[in-house]
Each structure stands twice: as structure tokens, then as C-alpha cells.
C-alpha positions in Angstrom: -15.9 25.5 -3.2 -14.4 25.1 -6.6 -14.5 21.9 -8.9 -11.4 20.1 -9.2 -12.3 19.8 -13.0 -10.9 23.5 -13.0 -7.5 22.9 -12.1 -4.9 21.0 -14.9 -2.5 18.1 -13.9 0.4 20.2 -11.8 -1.7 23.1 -10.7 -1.3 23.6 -7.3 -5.1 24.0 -4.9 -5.7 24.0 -1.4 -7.8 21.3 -0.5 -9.2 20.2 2.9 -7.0 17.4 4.3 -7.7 15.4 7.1 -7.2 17.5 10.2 -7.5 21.1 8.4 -6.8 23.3 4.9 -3.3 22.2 3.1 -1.8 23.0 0.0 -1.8 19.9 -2.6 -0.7 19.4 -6.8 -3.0 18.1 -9.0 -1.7 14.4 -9.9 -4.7 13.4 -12.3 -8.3 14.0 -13.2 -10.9 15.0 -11.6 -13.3 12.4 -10.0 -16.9 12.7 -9.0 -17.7 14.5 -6.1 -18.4 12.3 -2.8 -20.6 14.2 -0.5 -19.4 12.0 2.0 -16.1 12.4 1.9 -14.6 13.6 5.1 -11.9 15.2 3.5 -9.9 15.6 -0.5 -12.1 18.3 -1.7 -10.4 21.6 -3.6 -10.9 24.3 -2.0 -9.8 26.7 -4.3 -6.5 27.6 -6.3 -3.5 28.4 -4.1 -2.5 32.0 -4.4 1.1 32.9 -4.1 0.2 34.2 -0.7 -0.6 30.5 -0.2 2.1 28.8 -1.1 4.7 31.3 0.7 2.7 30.9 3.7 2.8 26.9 3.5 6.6 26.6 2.4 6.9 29.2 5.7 5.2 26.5 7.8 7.0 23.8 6.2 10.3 25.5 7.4 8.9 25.7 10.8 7.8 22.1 10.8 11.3 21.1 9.8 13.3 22.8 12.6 10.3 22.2 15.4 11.3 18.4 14.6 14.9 18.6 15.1 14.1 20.7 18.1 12.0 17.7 19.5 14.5 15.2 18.6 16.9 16.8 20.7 14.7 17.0 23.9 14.1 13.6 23.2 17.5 12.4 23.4 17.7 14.8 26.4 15.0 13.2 28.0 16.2 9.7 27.0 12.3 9.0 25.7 12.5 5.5 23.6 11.0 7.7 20.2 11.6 8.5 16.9 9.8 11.5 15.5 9.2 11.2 11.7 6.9 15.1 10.8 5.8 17.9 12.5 3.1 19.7 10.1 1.2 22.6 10.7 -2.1 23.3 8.9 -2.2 26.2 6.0 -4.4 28.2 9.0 -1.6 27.7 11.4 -4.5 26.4 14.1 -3.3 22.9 14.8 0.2 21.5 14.6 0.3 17.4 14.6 3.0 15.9 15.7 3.9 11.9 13.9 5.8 9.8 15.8 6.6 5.8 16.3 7.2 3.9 19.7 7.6 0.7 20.8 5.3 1.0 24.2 3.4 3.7 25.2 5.2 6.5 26.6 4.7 10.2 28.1 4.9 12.4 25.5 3.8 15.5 28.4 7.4 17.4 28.1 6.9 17.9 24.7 4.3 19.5 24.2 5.7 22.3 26.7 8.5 22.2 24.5 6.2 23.2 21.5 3.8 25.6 23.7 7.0 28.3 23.7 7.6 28.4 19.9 3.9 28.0 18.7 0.2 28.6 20.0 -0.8 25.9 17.4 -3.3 23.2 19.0 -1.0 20.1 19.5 -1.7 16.5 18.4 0.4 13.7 18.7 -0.6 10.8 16.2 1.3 7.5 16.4 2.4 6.3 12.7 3.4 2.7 11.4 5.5 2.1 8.9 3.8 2.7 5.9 2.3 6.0 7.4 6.3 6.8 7.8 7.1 5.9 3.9 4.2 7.9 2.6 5.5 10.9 5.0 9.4 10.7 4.4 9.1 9.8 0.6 10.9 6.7 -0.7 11.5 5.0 -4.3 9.7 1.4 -5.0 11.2 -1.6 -6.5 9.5 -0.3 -9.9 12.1 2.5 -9.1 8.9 5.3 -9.6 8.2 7.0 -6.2 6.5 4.8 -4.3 2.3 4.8 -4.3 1.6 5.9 -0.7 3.5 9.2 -0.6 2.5 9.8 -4.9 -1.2 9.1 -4.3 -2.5 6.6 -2.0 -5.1 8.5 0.5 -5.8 5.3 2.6 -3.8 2.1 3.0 -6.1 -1.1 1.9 -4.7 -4.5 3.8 -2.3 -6.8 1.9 -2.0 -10.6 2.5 0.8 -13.1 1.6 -2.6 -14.6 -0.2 -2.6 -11.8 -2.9 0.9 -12.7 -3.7 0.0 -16.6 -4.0 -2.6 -16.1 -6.2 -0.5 -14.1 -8.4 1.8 -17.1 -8.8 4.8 -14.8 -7.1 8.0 -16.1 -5.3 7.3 -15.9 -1.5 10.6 -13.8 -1.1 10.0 -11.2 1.8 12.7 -9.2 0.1 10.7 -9.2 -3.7 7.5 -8.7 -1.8 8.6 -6.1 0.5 7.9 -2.5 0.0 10.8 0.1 1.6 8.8 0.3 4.4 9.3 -3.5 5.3 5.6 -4.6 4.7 4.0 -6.6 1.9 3.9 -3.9 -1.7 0.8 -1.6 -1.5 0.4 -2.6 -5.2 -0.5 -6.6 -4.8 -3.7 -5.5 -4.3 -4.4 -4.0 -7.7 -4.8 -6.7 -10.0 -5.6 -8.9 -7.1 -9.4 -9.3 -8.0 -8.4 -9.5 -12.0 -6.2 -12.7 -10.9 -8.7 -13.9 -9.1 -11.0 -14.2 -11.8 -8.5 -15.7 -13.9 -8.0 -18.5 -11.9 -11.3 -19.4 -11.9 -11.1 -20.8 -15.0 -8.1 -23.2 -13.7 -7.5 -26.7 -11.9 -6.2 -25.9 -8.8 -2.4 -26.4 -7.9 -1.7 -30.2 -7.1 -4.7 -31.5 -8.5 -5.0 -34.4 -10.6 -6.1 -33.7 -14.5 -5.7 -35.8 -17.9 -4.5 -34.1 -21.1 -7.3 -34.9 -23.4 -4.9 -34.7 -26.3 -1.8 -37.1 -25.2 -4.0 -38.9 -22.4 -1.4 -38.3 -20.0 -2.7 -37.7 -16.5 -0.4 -36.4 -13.4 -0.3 -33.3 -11.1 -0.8 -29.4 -12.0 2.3 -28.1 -10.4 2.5 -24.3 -11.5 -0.4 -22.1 -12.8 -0.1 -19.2 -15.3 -3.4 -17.3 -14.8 -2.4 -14.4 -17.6 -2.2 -17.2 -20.6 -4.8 -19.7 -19.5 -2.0 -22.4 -19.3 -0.9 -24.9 -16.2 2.0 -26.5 -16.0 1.1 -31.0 -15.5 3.9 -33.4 -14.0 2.8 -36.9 -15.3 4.6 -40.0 -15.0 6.0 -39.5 -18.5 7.6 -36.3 -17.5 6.6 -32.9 -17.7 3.7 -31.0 -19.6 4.6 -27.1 -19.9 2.1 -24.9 -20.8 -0.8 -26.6 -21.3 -4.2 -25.0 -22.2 -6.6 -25.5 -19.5 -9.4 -26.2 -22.4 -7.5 -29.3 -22.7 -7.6 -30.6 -19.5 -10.2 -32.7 -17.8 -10.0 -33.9 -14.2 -8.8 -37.2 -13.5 -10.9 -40.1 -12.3 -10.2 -40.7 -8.4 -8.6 -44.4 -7.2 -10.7 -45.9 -5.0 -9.4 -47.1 -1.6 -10.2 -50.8 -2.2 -8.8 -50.6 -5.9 -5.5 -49.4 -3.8 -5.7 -51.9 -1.6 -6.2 -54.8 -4.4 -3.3 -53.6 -6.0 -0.6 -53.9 -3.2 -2.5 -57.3 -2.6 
């Protein structure tokens, strides 16, 4: 097995993918080897036998899909099939499709069985497993993260984009696969740390300068600063060095008052 610290961003290896040998570009540097990875690790530098061979398959994939599609429609099966991809050995051929119940995917296979001797799989694919196979552009307008270099999916929460003091628009927040952006997560944990060092939103502080107290209504974790309605008006951009928190009203001081 060769190190990946041989090959230079572009150069195109065979590596071990998850269900057999493919043909992958180098997209960065080389990271420390992980004896327990179950799969990522270069093989060795794809010959030009190699890569005939794998755009051969790929042309093979391509028209086994369309050849599926139609005995789908044929058979009226309720499925969309996104890939058919063969291994670089040609040994197993895995079929990625998306359904809304469970359905017999049996005629199929005997559809495959007469153009290929491959082993077939059938492996049911969400959405973002759909966007990292078909290729799409994000809202950065750069190919989108899962099919550029993503290996695994990480989970994404409508918390990540609170924290990060974003607009809860599903259409901002949205990837083109229709679920929350991969790429909340990665300065998730920085923000996090940031606003540690913040009042929370809605709670009550006193500007130590202008001893005007009121309610943090926005956050800006990046430059330190809240934003503090007071009965005066508005404080913008206030440092939160120069905020303290302000003293509670007791019930019975309440109570007195309305008295």
C-alpha cells in the first residue's frame, strides 16, 4: 500500500472505498494514517489501464440505470433510482435508490443478472446521500461539500443555526438537497465558545457606563458585542465587558408598587 503523501493535489489513485477498490483525485494533503479506518486508504496510483477500465464501468453504470428506470415504469414500482456503480474489480455492482415504503425490488435484480454477473446490492439513499451522488452547487455557489469531500454526514440541528445568530429561513438554511447546510456544523463549536463569554438573549443587564438597564435582544458572538433594549431606547453594540447583570425585583416589591 502506498502513502498518500506520494501523490500531489489532482493526481488520480485508486483507493479502497466503502464496498470495494475505486478510482478517486487527490483533493488535499495527506492525513495520518488510521489503522482503523474501514475504508479511504490509496491503494496505489491509477494506471491508464485504470482509469479506461473505470470510465468503461462508469458507461455501464450510466445506461444499466436508464435500463432500470424503464422496467420500473414498466412495472409501475413507486421508485426513483439515483446511481448504479460498479467497483474498479467489476465484483459487485450497488444499486442507490429512494422510496417512500418498502417495496420488492426482486424483478430487478433479474433485470441486471442478463447484462452483468456483478454481485448486486440495493442500498436505499436519503437526500443528502442523493446530492453528494448527483453533484449539485451550494448557496456559496462552490460545489457543494458532500459530493467535493465529505466521507460521512455529521447531524445538523436548527440549534447550530440559533447559536450562530442566523435567520430561521428554511430557504437560507437549506442545502439543494432540502435539509439543514452540511456546513452549520463547522464553526458550530467556535460559536459556542464565543457565547460563553455573553448574557444570554432576553436577559436583564445594566450598562455600567450609562447605567441604563433593559433587555439583551440580539447577540453578536464574532465582536463580543450585544445589542440592550432599555427603557430609554436602544443600546447597539455594546461590549459585553461593560455589562453587568441586573438586580432581580422581588415579588413583594412588585406587589407594593401596584399597591
Amino acid at each position: 500500500m502506498l502513502s498518500a503523501e506520494a501523490h500531489s493535489v489532482g493526481t488520480r489513485v485508486v483507493v479502497q472505498g466503502k464496498r470495494g477498490p475505486e478510482v478517486a483525485t487527490v483533493r488535499g494533503a495527506a492525513s495520518a494514517p488510521d489503522e482503523q479506518a474501514r475504508y479511504g486508504a490509496v491503494l496505489r496510483a491509477a494506471t491508464p489501464e485504470d482509469l479506461a477500465r473505470w470510465e468503461d464501468l462508469y458507461r455501464q453504470g450510466e445506461d444499466l440505470k436508464w435500463l432500470l428506470r424503464a422496467r420500473a415504469r414498466e412495472r409501475r414500482l413507486p421508485v426513483k433510482l439515483v446511481a448504479v456503480e460498479f467497483t474498479l474489480d467489476e465484483s459487485l455492482v450497488t444499486v442507490s435508490y429512494s422510496a417512500e415504503d418498502r417495496i420488492e425490488l426482486g424483478g430487478l435484480i433479474a433485470d441486471l443478472r442478463a447484462h452483468t454477473r456483478a454481485r448486486v446490492n440495493f442500498a436505499a439513499v436519503g437526500p443528502r446521500e442523493q446530492a453528494q451522488m448527483i453533484g449539485t452547487l451550494g448557496a456559496c455557489g462552490r460545489e457543494n461539500c458532500s459530493s467535493n469531500h465529505l466521507q460521512e454526514f455529521a447531524p445538523v440541528s436548527i440549534r447550530m443555526a440559533r447559536d450562530q445568530q442566523l435567520p430561521l429561513n428554511p430557504e437560507k438554511l437549506s442545502g439543494p438537497c432540502g435539509r439543514l447546510l452540511c456546513c452549520l456544523q463547522y464553526e458550530h463549536t467556535q460559536y459556542l465558545e464565543l457565547l460563553r463569554d455573553l448574557p444570554r438573549k432576553n436577559a436583564r443587564v445594566c450598562h455600567e457606563g450609562s447605567g441604563a438597564c433593559g433587555k439583551v435582544t440580539k447577540l453578536h458572538p464574532l465582536a463580543g458585542t450585544v445589542d440592550v433594549h432599555t427603557d430609554q431606547g436602544m443600546l447597539l453594540g455594546v461590549p459585553a465587558a461593560e455589562l453587568t447583570r441586573a438586580p432581580e425585583t422581588s415579588p413583594q416589591k412588585g406587589k407594593n408598587a401596584e399597591a
